[in-house]
C-alpha positions, 0 to 999 in steps of 0.5 A, spaced: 588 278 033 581 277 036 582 270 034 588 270 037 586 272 043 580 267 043 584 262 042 590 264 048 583 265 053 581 259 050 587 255 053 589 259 060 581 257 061 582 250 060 590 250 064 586 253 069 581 248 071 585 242 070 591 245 075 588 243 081 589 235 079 596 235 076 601 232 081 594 230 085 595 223 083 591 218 087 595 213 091 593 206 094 599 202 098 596 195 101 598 191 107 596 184 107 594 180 114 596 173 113 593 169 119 598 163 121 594 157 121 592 153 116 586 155 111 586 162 115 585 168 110 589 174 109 585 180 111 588 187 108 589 194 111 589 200 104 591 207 104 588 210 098 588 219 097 588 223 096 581 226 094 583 233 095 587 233 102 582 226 105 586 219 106 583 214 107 585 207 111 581 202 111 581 194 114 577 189 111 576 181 110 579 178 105 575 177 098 570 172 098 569 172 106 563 174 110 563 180 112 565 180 120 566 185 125 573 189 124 576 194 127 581 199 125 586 205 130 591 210 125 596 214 129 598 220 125 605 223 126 609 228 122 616 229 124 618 233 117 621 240 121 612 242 121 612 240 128 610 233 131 603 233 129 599 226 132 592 224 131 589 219 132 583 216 129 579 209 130 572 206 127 569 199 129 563 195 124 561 191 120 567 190 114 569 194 110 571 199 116 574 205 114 578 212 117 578 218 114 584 223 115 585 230 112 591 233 112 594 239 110 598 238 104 607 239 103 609 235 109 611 228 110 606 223 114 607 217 118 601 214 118 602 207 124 596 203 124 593 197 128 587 193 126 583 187 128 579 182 124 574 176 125 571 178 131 577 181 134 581 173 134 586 176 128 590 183 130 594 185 125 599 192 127 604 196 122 609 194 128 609 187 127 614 182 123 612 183 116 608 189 116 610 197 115 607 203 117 604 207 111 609 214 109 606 218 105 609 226 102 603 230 101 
């Protein structure tokens, strides 16, 4: 009986501290910037999360290129029956320049972005040809 009860404590203490991370898998979605001259470099936008309820969106120079100043502008919106929720958040530097988001957790977020690369020469928006705005369900 004691060994019994050890063990069912043993195992509700183990489910109880990995709990939080199941269903918290990590996600990353990537847009590519493609400049239209030749020899131009592709610079990315990245969407990574979440680390508990923070999302990050960074803007960043393509591997292998000098760091250049880079800036980046996330709209937040929510149209999932939560209300219409809009946030927006923008960070100028050095690349890699990032913007982190906490958001509450069970709803459905549209995360619009615009970016610049180069010294601001290359833009670079979830509106143009080609590109999309980040979905994510939380």
């Amino acid at each position: 009986m004691t060994r019994g009860f050890a063990w069912a404590a043993l195992t509700a203490a183990f489910c109880l501290a990995f709990a939080p991370t199941a269903g918290a898998a990590t996600q990353t979605q990537t847009r590519t910037c493609p400049i239209p001259v030749v020899g131009g470099d592709p610079d990315v936008v990245q969407l990574s999360g979440p680390v508990g309820t923070t999302w990050t969106v960074t803007a960043d120079e393509s591997p292998g290129e000098p760091s250049h100043v880079v800036a980046i502008a996330v709209r937040v919106t929510s149209s999932d029956g939560s209300g219409p929720i809009l946030r927006q958040s923008a960070a100028v530097g050095m690349s890699p320049v990032s913007v982190t988001l906490d958001l509450a957790p069970g709803h459905h977020y549209t995360l619009d972005w615009l970016a610049t690369f180069d010294y601001g020469v290359h833009p670079c928006a979830s509106i143009l040809p080609g590109q999309s705005a980040f979905q994510i369900d939380t």
